[in-house]
C-alpha positions as CSV (number, residue, x, y, z in Angstrom):
1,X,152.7,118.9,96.0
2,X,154.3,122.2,95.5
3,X,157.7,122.9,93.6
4,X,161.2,123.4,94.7
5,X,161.6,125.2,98.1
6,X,165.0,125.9,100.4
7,X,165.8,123.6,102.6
8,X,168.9,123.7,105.6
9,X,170.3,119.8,105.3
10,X,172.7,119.1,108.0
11,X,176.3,118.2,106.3
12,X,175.0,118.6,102.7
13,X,178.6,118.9,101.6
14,X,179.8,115.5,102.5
15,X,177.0,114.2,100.2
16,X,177.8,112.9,96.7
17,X,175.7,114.7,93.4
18,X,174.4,112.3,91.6
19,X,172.8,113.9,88.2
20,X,171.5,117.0,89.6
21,X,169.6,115.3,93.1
22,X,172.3,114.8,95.5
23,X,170.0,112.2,97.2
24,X,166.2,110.7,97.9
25,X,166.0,110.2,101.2
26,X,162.7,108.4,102.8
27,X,161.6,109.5,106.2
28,X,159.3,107.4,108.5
29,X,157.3,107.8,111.2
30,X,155.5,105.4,113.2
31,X,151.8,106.2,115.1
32,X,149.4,103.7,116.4
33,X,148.8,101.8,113.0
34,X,149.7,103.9,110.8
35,X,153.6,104.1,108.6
36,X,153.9,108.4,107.5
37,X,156.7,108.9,105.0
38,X,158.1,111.9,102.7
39,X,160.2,111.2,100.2
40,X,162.5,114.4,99.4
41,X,164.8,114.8,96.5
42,X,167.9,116.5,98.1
43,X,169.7,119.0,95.7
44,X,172.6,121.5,96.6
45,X,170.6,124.3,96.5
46,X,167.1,122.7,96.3
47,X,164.7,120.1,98.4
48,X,161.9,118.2,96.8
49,X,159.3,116.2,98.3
50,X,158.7,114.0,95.6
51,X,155.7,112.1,97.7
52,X,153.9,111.7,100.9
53,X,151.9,109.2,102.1
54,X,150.6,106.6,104.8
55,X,150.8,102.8,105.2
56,X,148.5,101.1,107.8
57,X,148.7,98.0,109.6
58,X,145.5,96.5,109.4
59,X,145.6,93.9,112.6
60,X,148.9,93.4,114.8
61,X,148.1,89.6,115.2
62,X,147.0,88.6,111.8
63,X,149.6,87.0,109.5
64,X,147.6,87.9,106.4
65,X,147.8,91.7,107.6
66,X,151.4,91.5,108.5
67,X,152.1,89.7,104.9
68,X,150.0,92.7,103.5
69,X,151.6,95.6,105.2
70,X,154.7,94.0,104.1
71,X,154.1,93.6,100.4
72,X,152.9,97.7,100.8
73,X,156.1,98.1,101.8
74,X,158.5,96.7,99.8
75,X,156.5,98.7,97.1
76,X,156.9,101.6,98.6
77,X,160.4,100.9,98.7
78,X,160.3,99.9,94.9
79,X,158.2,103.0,94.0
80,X,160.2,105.4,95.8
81,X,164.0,104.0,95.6
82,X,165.5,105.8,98.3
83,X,169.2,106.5,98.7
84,X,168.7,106.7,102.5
85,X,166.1,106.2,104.5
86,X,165.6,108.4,108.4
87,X,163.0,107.1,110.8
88,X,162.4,109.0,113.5
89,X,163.0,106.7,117.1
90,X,160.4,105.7,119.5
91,X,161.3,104.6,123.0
92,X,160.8,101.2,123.9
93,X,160.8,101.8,127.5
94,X,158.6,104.4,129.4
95,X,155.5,107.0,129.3
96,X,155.9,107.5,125.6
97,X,157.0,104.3,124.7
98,X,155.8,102.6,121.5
99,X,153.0,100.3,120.8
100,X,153.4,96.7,119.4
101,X,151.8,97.9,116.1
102,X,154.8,100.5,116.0
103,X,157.4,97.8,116.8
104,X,156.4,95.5,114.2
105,X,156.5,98.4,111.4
106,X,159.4,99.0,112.6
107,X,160.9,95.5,112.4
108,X,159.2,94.9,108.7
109,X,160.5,98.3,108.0
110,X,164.0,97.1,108.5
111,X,164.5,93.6,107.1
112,X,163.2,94.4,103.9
113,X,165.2,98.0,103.7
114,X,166.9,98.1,100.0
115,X,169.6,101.0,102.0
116,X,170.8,102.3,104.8
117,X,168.5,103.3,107.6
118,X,169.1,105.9,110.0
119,X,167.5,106.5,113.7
120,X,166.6,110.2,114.2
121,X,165.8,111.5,118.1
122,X,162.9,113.0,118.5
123,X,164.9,115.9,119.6
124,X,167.4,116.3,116.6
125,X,163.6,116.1,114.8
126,X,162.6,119.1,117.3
127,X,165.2,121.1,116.1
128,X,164.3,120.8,112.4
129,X,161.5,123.9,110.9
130,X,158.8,122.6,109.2
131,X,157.4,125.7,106.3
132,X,153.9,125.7,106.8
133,X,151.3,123.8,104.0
134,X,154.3,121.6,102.8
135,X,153.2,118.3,103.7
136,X,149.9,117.7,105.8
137,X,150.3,117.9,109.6
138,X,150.3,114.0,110.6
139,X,153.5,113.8,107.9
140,X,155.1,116.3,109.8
141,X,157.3,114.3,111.8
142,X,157.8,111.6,109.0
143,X,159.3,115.1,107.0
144,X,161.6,116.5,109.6
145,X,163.5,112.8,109.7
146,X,164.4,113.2,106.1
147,X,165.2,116.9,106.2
148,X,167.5,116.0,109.7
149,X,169.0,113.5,107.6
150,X,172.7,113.9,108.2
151,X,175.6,111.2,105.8
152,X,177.8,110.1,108.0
């Protein structure tokens, strides 16, 4: 992964410095069977991605796979110890709604979060530039939900 690069982060001021990172934030992204996150270390001046990666769900109707893809994620969450994690949103309703793979991430996802999670829109994700060979192009999306990232 390369080095430090400048990164925009909406409302960086109202975050608080802890030792240099100001926070690790985990973005997600859900397609077909597949969990995308970036990690990004979050400086003043500075944005890290510290790691990128996928998780898949191996079968929607198999408790063994759903135990599995559980266990991967609570060690990605104890790898990666965000501060915050953004997932970008997915309809539930309509043309681009999303699959039951995608809604049972999302639900694992959730109850074992060890942080706050945050919903980004796919169009607050629109808005957010992407510098070319960062990350891969399928972690795209799962990188614009922690750049977006905004404290509240």
């Amino acid at each position: 992964m390369p080095g430090f690069f400048i990164l925009p982060i909406c409302n960086r001021l109202s975050l608080k410095k802890r030792g240099g990172i100001v926070m690790r934030v985990l973005g997600i992204e859900f397609n077909a069977k597949f969990l995308n996150y970036v990690l990004l270390d979050v400086g003043e001046e500075n944005t890290k991605i510290v790691t990128a990666n996928r998780l898949t769900l191996a079968d929607t109707r198999s408790k063994d796979a759903l135990r599995a893809f559980q266990d991967a994620v609570q060690s990605m969450y104890n790898v990666t110890k965000p501060d915050q994690i953004s997932i970008k949103t997915k309809p539930e309703k309509g043309t681009m709604s999303a699959g039951a793979a995608s809604l049972k991430m999302e639900g694992i996802a959730l109850a074992n979060s060890p942080c706050d999670v945050e919903f980004v829109s796919a169009h607050k994700i629109a808005k957010c530039a992407i510098a070319d060979g960062l990350v891969k192009k399928y972690l795209e999306p799962a990188y614009k939900a922690a750049a977006s990232h905004s404290k509240k």
